[in-house]
C-alpha positions as CSV (number, residue, x, y, z in Angstrom):
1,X,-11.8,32.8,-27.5
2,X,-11.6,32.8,-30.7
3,X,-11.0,35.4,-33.9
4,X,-14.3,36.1,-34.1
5,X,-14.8,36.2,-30.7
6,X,-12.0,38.6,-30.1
7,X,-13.5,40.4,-32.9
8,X,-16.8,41.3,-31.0
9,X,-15.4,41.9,-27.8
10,X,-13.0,44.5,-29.0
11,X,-15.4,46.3,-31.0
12,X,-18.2,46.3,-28.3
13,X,-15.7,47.8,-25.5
14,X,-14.7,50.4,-28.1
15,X,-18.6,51.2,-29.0
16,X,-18.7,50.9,-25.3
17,X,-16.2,54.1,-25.1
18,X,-17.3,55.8,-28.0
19,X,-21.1,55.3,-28.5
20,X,-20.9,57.8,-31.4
21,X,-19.8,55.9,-33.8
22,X,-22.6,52.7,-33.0
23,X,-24.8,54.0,-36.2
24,X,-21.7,53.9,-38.3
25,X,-20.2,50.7,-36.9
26,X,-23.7,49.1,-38.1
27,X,-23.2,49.6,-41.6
28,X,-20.4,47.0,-41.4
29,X,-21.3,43.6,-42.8
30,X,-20.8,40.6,-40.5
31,X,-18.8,39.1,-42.1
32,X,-14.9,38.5,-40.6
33,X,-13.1,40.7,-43.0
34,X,-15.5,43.7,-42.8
35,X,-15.3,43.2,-38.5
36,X,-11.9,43.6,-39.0
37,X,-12.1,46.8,-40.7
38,X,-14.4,48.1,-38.4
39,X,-12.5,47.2,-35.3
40,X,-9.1,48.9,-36.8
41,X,-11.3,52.4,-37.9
42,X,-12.2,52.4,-33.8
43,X,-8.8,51.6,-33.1
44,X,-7.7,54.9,-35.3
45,X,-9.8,57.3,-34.1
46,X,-10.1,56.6,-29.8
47,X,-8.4,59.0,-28.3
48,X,-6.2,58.6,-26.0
49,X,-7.7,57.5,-22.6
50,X,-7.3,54.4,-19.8
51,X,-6.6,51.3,-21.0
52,X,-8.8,48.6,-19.6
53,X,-6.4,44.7,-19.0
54,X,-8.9,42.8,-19.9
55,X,-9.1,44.8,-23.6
56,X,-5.5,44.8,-24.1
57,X,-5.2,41.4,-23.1
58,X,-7.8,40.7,-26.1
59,X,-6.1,43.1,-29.0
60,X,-2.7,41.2,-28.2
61,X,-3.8,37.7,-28.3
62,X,-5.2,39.0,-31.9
63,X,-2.4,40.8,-33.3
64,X,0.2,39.0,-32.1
65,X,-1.6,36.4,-34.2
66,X,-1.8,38.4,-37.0
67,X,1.8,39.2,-37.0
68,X,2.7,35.8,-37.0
69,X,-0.1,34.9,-39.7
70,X,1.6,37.9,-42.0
71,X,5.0,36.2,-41.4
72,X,8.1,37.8,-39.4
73,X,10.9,38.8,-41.3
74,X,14.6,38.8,-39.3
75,X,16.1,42.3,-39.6
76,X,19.2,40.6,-38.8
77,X,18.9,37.7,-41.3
78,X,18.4,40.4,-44.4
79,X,21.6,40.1,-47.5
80,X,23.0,44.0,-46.9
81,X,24.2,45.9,-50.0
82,X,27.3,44.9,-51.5
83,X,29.1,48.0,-51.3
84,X,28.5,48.5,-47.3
85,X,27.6,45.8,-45.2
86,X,26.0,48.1,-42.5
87,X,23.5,48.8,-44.7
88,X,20.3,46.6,-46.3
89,X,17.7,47.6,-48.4
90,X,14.5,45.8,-48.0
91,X,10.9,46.0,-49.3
92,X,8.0,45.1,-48.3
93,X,5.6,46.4,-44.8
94,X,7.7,47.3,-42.0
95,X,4.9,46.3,-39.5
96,X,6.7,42.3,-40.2
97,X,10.3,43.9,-39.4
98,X,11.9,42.4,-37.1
99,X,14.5,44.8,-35.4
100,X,16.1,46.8,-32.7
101,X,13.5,49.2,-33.7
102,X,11.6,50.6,-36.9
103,X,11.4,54.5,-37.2
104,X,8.2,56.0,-37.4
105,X,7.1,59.0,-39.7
106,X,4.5,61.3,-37.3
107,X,3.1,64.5,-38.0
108,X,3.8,67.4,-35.2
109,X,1.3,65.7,-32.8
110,X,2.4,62.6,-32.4
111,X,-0.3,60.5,-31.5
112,X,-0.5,58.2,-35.0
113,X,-3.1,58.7,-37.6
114,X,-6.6,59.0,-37.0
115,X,-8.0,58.9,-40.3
116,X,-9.5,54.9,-40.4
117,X,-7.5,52.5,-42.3
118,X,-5.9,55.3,-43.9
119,X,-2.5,54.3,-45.6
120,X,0.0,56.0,-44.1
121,X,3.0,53.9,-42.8
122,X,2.0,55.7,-39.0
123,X,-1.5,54.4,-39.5
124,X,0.2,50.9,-40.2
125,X,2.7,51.2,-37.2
126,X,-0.2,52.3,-34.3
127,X,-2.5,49.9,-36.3
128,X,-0.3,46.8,-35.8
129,X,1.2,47.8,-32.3
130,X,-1.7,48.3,-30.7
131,X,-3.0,50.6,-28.8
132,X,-0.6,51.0,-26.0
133,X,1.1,52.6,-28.6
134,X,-0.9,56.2,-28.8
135,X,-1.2,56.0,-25.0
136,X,2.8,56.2,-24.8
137,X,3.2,58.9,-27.1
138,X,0.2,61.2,-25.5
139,X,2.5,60.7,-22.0
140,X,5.5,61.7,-24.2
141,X,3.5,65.1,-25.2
142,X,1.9,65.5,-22.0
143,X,4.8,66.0,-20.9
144,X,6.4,68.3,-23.6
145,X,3.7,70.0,-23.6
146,X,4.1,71.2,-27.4
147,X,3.7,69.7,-30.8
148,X,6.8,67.9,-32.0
149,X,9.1,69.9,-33.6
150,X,10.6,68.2,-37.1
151,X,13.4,66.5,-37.3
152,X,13.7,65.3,-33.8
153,X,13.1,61.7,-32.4
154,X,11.3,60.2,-29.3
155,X,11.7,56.5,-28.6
156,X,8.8,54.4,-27.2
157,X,8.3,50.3,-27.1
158,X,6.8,48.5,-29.7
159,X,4.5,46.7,-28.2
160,X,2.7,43.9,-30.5
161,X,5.4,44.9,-33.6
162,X,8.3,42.1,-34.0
163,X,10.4,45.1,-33.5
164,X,11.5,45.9,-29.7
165,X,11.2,49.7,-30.0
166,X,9.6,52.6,-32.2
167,X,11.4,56.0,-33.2
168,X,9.3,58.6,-33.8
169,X,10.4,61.1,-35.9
170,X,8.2,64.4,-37.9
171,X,9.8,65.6,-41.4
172,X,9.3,68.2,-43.1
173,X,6.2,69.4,-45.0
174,X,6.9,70.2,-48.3
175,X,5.3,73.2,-50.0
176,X,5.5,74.5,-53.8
177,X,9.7,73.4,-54.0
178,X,12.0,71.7,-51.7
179,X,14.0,74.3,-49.4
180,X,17.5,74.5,-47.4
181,X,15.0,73.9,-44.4
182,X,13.8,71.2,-45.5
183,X,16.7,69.4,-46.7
184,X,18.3,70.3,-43.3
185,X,14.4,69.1,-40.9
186,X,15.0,65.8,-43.5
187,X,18.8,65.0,-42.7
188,X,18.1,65.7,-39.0
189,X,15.7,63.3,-38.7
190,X,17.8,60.2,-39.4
191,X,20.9,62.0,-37.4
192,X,18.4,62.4,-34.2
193,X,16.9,58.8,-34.9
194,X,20.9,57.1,-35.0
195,X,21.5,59.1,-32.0
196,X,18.7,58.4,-29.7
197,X,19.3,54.5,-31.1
198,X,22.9,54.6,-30.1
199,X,21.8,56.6,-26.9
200,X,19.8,53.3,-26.1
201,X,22.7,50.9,-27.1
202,X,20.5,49.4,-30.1
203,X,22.2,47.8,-32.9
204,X,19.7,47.7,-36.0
205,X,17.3,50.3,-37.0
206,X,15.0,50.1,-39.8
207,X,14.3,53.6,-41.2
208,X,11.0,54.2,-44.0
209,X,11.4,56.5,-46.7
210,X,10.4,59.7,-44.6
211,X,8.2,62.4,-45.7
212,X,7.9,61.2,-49.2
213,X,4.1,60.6,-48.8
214,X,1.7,63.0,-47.2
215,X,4.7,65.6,-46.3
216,X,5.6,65.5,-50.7
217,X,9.5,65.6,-50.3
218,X,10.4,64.2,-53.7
219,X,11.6,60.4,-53.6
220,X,14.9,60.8,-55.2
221,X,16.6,63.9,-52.9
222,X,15.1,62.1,-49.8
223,X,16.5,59.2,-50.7
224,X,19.6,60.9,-51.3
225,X,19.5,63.0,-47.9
226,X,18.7,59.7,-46.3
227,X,21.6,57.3,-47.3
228,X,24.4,60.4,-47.4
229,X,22.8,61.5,-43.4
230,X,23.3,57.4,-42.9
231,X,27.1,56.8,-44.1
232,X,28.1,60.0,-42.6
233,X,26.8,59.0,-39.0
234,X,28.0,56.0,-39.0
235,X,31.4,56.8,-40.2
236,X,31.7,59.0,-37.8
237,X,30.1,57.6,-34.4
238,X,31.8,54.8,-32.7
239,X,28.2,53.9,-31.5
240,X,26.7,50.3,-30.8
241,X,24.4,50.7,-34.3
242,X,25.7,47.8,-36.7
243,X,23.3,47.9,-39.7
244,X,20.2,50.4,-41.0
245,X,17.7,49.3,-43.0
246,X,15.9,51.3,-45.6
247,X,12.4,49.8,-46.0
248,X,10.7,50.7,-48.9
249,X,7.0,49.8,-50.3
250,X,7.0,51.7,-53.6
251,X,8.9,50.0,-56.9
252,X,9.8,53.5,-57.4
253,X,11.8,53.9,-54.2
254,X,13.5,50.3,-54.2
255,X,14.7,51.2,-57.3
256,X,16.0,54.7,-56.0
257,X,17.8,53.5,-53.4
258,X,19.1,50.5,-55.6
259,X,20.5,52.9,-57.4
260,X,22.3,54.7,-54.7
261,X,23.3,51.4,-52.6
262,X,24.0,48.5,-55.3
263,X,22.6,45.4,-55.6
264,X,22.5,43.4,-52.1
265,X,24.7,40.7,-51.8
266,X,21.9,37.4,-52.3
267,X,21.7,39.2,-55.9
268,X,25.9,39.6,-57.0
């Protein structure tokens, strides 16, 4: 089968699922790109439900090509910062990271973004894993029966990511000003994230720059909150976690954290 071919069966068993969206899906060109779209909105929006083999055999012969096509970068193989060598700065998409695992930045249900091709970096993360992905994390609040609270962490695999494992973790929502709450929701975050990593005996997480798009925490505190919450867990824990990487997207936040880590060691 083929890309294209895996293209139409996805998006057929989807329709198949979700016959609502047919009159939409049809104002997709034909072409490969515009297939492509269509087939990740459907993937954004189904709910969580079964999962048939023969579709999820299908989505991971075509991502697992994509991810190789987009190029894997080795978490492990990354210069760290010159002043620390647990610690790396990297930018670029965090759906090419390989790692232990890569943290996730959810909103209090959990289940990814269902907004099509939205932007988001949780859009990104269920985008590229796959679907599997939303099905874990509707067991996980099934059976917590409440939304996710912030600055906790759940851990699920990562299915068709390079990285082994995803940690899911909600910030806070920032209103009008930044508040003691949400400088505290923010610093728990990457504490519960390091914990549940060391928990699991991984040794490299990748963490994004959390709540500093949709949730409006201002990029320089966060950043701030994030690599002090960092140095201070792993000073302190004798846990199995051997290097954190801060992926960032944004010029604006690689030169934050820049600023707070040094230049990494490829660049002195």
């Amino acid at each position: 089968m083929d890309r294209r071919d895996q293209l139409a069966f996805l998006i057929d068993a989807l329709l198949a699922e979700m016959p609502e969206y047919r009159e939409q899906a049809g104002q997709f060109p034909p072409d490969d790109t515009s297939r492509r779209r269509l087939l990740r909105s459907l993937m954004n929006v189904r709910p969580p439900m079964p999962l048939d083999r023969a579709f999820l055999e299908v989505q991971d012969a075509l991502l697992s090509a994509e991810t190789e096509e987009k190029g894997v970068v080795d978490g492990d193989a990354l210069p760290p910062t010159a002043g620390d060598a647990r610690l790396v700065l990297w930018q670029g998409d965090i759906t090419r990271l390989r790692a232990d695992a890569v943290v996730d930045a959810d909103n209090a249900a959990l289940l990814g973004c269902f907004v099509p091709c939205h932007g988001c970096i949780d859009n990104a993360i269920h985008s590229a894993a796959g679907l599997q992905l939303r099905d874990a994390c509707a067991e996980i609040m099934r059976a917590q029966g409440h939304p996710e609270p912030a600055g906790r962490a759940k851990l699920t695999g990562g299915y068709n990511l390079p990285a082994r494992y995803v940690l899911h973790t909600v910030g806070p929502v920032v209103g009008r000003w930044v508040t003691w709450k949400d400088r505290r929701e923010l610093a728990s975050c990457y504490r519960a994230c390091l914990e549940l990593a060391a928990e699991h005996g991984l040794r490299s997480v990748a963490f994004c720059c959390i709540s500093t798009g949709e949730f409006h925490f201002p990029n320089q505190e966060a950043a701030e909150i994030a690599v002090k919450t960092v140095r201070e867990f792993l000073d302190r824990q004798a846990a199995s976690i051997e290097r954190v990487i801060f992926n960032v997207f944004k010029d604006l936040d690689r030169d934050i954290y820049r600023g707070l880590l040094g230049p990494d060691r490829a660049a002195v």
